[in-house]
Backbone as CSV, one residue per row, in Angstrom:
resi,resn,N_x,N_y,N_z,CA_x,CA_y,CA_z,C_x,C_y,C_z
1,UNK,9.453,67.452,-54.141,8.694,68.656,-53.958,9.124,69.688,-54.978
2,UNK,7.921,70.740,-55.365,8.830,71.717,-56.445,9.174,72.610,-55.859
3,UNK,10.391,73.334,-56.905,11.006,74.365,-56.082,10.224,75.840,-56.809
4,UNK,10.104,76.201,-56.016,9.589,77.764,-56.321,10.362,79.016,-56.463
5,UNK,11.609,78.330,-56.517,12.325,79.620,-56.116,12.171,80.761,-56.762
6,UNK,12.384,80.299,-58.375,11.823,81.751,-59.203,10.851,83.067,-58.717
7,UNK,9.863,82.494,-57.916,8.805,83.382,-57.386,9.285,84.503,-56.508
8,UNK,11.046,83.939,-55.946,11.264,84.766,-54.440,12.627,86.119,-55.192
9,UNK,12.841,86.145,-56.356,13.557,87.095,-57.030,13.054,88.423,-56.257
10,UNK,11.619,88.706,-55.826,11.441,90.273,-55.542,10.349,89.583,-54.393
11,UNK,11.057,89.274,-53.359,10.901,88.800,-52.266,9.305,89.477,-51.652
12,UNK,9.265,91.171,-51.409,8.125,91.692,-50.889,7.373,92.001,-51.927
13,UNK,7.574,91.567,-53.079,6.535,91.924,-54.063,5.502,90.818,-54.240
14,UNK,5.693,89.201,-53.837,5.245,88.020,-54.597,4.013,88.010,-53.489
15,UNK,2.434,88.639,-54.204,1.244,88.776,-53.539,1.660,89.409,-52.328
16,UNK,2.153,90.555,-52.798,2.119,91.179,-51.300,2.824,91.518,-50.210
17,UNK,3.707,90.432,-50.658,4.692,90.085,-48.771,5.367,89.127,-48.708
18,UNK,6.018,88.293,-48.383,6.790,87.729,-48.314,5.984,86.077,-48.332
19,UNK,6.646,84.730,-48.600,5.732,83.879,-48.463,5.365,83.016,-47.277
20,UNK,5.944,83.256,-46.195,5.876,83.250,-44.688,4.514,83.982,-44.135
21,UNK,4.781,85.428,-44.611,3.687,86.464,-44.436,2.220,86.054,-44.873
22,UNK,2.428,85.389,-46.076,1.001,85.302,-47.244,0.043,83.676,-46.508
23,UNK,1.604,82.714,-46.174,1.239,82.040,-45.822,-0.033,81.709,-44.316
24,UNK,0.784,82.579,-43.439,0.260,82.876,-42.162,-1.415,83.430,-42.410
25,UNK,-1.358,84.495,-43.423,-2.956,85.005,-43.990,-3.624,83.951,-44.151
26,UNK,-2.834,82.481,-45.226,-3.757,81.736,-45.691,-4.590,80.914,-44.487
27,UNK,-3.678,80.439,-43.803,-4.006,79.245,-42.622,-4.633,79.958,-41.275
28,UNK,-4.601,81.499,-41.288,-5.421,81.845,-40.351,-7.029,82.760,-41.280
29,UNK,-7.270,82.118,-42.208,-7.946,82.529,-42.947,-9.507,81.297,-43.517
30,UNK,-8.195,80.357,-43.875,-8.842,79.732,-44.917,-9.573,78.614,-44.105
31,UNK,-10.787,77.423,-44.562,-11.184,76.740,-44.025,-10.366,75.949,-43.010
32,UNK,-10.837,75.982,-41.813,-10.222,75.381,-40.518,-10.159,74.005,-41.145
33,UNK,-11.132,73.155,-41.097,-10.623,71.854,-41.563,-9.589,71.342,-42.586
34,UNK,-9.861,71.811,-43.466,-8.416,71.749,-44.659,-7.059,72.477,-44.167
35,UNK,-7.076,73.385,-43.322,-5.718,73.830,-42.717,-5.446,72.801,-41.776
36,UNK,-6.246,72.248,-40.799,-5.661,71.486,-40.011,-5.223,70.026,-40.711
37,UNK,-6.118,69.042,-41.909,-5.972,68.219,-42.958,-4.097,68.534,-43.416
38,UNK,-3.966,69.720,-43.732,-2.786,69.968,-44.514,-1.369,70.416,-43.084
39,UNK,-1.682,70.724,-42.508,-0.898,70.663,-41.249,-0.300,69.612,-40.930
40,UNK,-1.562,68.297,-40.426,-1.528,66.986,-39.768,-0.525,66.019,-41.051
41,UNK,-0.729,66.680,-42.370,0.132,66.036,-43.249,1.397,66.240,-43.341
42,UNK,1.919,67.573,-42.493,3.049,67.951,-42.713,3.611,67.455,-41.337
43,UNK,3.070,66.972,-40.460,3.677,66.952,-39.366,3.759,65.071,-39.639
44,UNK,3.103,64.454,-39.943,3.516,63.027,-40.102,4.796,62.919,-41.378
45,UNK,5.043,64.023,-41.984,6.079,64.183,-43.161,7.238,64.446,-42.065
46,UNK,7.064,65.258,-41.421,8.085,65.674,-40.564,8.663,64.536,-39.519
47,UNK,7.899,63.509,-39.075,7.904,63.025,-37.944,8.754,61.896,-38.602
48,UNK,8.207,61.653,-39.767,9.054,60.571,-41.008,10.460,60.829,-40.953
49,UNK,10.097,62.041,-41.419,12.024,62.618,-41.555,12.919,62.318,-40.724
50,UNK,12.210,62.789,-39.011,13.006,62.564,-38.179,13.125,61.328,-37.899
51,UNK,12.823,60.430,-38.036,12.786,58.748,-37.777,14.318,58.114,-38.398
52,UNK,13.834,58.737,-39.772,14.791,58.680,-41.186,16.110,59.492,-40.777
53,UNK,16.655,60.169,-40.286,17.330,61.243,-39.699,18.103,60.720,-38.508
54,UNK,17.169,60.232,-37.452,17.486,59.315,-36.174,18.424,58.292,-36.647
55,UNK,18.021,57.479,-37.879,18.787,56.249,-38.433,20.214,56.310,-38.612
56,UNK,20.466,57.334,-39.444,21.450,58.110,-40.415,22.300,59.024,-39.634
57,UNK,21.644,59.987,-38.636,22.668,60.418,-37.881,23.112,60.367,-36.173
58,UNK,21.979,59.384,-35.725,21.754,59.616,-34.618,20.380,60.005,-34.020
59,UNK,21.038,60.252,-32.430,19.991,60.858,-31.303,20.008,62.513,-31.709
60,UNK,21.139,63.151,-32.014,21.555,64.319,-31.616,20.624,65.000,-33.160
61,UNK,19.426,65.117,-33.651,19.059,65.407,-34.758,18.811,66.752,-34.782
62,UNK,18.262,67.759,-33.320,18.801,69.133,-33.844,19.943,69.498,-33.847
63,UNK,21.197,69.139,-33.471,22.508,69.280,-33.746,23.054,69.125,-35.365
64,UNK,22.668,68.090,-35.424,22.843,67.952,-37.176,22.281,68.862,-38.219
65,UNK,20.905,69.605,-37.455,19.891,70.091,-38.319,20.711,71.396,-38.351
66,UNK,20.996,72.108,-37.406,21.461,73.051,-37.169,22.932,73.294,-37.698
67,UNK,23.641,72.308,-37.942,24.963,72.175,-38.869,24.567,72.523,-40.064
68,UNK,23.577,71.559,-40.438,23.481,71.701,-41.742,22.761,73.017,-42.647
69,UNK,22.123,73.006,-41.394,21.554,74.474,-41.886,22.384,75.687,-42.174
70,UNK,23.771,75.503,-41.228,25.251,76.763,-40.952,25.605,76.626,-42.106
71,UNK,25.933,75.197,-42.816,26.566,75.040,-44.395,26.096,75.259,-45.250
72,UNK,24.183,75.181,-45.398,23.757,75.394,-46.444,22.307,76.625,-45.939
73,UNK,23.071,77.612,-45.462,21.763,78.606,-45.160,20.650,78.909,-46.271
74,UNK,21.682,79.410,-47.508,21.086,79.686,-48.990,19.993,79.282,-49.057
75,UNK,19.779,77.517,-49.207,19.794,76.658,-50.102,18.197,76.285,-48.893
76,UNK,18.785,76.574,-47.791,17.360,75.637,-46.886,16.299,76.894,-46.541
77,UNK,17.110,78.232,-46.838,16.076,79.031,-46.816,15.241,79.476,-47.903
78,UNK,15.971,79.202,-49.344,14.998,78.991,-50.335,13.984,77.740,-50.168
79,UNK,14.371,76.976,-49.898,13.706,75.926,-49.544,12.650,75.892,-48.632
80,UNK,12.656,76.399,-47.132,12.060,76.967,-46.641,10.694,78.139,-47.791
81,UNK,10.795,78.768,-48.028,9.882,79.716,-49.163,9.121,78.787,-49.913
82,UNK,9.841,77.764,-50.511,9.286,76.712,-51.391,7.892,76.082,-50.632
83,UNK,8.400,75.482,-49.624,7.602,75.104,-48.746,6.068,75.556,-48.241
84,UNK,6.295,76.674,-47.578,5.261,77.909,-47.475,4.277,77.947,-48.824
85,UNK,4.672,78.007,-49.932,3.940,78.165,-51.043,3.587,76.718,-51.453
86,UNK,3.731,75.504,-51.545,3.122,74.899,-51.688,2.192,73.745,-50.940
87,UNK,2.808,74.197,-49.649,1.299,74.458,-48.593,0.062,75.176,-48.305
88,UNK,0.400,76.223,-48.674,-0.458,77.288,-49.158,-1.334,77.121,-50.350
89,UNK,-0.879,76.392,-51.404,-1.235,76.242,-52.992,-2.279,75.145,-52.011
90,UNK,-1.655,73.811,-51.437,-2.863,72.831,-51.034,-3.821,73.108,-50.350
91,UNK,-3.638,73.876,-49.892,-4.738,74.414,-48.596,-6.074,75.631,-49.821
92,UNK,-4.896,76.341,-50.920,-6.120,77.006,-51.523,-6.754,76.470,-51.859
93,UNK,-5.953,75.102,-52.392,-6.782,74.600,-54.271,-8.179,73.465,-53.563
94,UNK,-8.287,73.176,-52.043,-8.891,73.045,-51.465,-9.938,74.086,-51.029
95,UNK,-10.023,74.534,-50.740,-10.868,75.913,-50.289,-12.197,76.079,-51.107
96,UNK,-12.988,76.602,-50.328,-14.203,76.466,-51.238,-14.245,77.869,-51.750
């Protein structure tokens, strides 16, 4: 996935608001079908992970998630931002 981070240097400036904020505009905005299309993709991505996750660390996978998140807050909350925006990018570049 790419990282976006560059974009989050001036956090309330990037279109506006934050990319949580911009995001929320897009998906309660933009064509219902392609938001739900790009949703249903993220949640079988997600559901992957955790499968993949289950293997590797166990049953206990919000325990782990939540560790890992304590060690690397930085890093998963840029990441997090990343995310938002290029969900957002699929859902525009879709859009009529």
């Amino acid at each position: 996935m790419s990282n976006y981070a560059a974009l989050f240097e001036d956090e309330e400036d990037i279109f506006g608001g934050s990319p949580k904020s911009k995001f929320m505009d897009v998906v309660f905005n933009a064509n219902n079908d392609i938001v739900r299309q790009e949703l249903a993709a993220f949640i079988e991505k997600a559901a992957t992970m955790e499968l993949m996750l289950e293997k590797y660390v166990g049953e206990d996978i919000d325990g782990a998630v939540k560790q890992y998140y304590f060690e690397h807050q930085d890093a998963c909350d840029t990441k997090a931002k990343s995310l938002y925006v290029e969900i957002m990018g699929a859902i525009l570049s879709q859009s009529e």
